[in-house]
C-alpha positions in Angstrom: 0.0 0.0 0.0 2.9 2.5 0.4 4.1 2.2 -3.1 0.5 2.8 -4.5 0.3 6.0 -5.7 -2.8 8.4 -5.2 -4.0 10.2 -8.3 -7.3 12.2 -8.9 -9.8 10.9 -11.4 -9.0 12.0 -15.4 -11.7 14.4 -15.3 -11.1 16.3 -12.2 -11.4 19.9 -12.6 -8.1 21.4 -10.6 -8.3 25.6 -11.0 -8.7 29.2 -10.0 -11.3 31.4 -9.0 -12.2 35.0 -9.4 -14.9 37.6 -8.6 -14.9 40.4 -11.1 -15.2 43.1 -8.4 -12.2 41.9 -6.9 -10.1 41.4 -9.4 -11.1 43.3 -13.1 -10.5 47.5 -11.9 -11.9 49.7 -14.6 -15.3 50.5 -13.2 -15.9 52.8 -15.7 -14.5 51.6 -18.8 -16.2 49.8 -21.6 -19.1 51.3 -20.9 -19.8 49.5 -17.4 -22.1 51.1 -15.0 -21.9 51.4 -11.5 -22.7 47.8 -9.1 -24.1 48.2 -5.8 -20.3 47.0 -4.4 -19.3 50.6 -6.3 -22.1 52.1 -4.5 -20.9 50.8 -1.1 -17.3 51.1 -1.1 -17.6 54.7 -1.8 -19.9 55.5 1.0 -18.8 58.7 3.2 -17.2 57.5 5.6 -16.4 54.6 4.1 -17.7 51.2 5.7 -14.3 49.0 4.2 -11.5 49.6 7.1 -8.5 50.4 4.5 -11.2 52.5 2.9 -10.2 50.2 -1.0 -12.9 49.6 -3.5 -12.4 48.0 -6.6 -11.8 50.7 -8.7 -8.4 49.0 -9.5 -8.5 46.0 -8.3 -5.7 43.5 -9.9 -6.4 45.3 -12.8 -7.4 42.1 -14.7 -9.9 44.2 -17.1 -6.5 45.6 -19.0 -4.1 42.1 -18.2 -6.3 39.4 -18.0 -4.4 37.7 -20.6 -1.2 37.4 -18.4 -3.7 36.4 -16.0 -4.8 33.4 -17.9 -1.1 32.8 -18.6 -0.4 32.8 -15.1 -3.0 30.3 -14.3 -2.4 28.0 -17.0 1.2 27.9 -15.9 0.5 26.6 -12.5 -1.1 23.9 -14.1 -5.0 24.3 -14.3 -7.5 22.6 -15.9 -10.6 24.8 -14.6 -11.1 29.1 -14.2 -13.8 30.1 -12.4 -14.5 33.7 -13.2 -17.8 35.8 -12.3 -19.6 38.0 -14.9 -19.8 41.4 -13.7 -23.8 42.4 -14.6 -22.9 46.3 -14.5 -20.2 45.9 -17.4 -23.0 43.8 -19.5 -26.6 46.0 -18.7 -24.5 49.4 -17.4 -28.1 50.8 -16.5 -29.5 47.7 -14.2 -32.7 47.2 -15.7 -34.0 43.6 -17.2 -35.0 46.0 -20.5 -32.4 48.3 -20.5 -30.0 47.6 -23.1 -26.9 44.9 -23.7 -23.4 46.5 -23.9 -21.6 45.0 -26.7 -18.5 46.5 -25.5 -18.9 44.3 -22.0 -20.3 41.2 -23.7 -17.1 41.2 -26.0 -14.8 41.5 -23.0 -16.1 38.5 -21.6 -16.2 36.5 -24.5 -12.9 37.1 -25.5 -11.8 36.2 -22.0 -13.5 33.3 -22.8 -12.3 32.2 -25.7 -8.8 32.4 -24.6 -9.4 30.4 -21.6 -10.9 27.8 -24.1 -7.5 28.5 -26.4 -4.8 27.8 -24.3 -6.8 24.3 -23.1 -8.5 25.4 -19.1 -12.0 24.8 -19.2 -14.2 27.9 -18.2 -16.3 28.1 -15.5 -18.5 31.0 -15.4 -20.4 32.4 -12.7 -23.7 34.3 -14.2 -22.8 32.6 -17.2 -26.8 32.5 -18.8 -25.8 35.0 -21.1 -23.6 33.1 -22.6 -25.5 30.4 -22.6 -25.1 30.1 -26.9 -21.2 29.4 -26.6 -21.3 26.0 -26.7 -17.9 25.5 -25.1 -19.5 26.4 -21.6 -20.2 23.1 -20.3 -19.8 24.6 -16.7 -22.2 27.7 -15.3 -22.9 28.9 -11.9 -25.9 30.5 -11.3 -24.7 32.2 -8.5 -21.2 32.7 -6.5 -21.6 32.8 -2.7 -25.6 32.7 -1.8 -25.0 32.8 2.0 -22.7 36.0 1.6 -24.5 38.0 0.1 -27.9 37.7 1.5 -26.3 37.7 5.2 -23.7 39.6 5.0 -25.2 42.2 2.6 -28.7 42.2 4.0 -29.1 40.8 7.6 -25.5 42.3 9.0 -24.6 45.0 6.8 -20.7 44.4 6.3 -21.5 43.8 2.6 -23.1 45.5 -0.3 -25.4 46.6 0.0 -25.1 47.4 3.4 -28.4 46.9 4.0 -29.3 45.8 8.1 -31.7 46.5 10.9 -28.7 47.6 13.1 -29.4 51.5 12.9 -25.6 52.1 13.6 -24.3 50.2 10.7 -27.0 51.1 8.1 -30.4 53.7 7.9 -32.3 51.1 5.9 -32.9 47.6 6.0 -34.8 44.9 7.5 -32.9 41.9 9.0 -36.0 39.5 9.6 -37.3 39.3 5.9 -34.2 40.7 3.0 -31.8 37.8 3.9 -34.7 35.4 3.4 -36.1 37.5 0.2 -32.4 38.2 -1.2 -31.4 34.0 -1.3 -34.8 33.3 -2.4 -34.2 35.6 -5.8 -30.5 34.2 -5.6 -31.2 30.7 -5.5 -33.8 30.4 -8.0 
């Protein structure tokens, strides 16, 4: 038994994750519009103890092709990325109009994920839904965080709680609940 060697099955998806607030910068080019993290990070004062925000980020919106480089040299198979919504419908609205500029930048991404051999993983990935190299999409990245932390306690966008000393609005008993319901479905 000491000579046998342990191996992961063929398949098995080994990777790297991202959240495009965290990592892509740029919150204002290509067109993308403002996301409620925007709106929270720049709060006065400021409710993120080194007062960042995601204005720049790792900058991954101008290099994420050394990012993809730098994953695929440490030997990946999988890249989980997130779809930032604000870069794809800058106004917010389900009938306000597709960016072009925002669905290009993640479709190249894509596509040079798919060239260099990782297999994409794509977090809000339904718009993409057509590319039919996408065997992998995630409806939704982190339900617990955000409907917690971002509606019952506040430490999250949107900030929303019913501690009056952390935020003015917000209703701890019934958003979390409401906000996973939406998320989950």
């Amino acid at each position: 038994m000491a000579n046998d060697k342990l191996s992961l099955p063929r398949h098995f998806l080994f990777g790297f994750a991202t959240a495009s607030y965290q990592t892509e910068g740029s919150t204002t080019a290509g067109n993308r519009g403002p996301s409620i993290w925007d709106t929270f990070t720049h709060k006065n004062p400021s409710p993120i103890a080194d007062q960042s925000s995601g204005d720049v980020a790792t900058d991954s919106f101008n290099r994420w092709k050394e990012d993809i480089a730098l994953v695929k040299s440490y030997g990946a198979t999988a890249y989980r990325l997130s779809i930032s919504w604000s870069r794809i419908i800058p106004a917010g609205g389900r009938n306000d109009p597709v960016n072009p500029e925002g669905v290009k930048f993640y479709r190249d991404i894509i596509e040079e994920i798919l060239r260099v051999g990782i297999t994409p993983c794509l977090v809000s990935g339904l718009l993409f839904r057509p590319h039919s190299n996408l065997r992998f999409r995630i409806t939704h990245n982190e339900p617990w965080v955000v409907s917690s932390l971002g509606y019952a306690y506040g430490v999250f966008a949107p900030g929303r709680s019913s501690n009056r000393e952390r935020s003015e609005q917000g209703d701890s008993k019934t958003e979390p609940f409401m906000c996973v319901t939406c998320v989950t479905l």
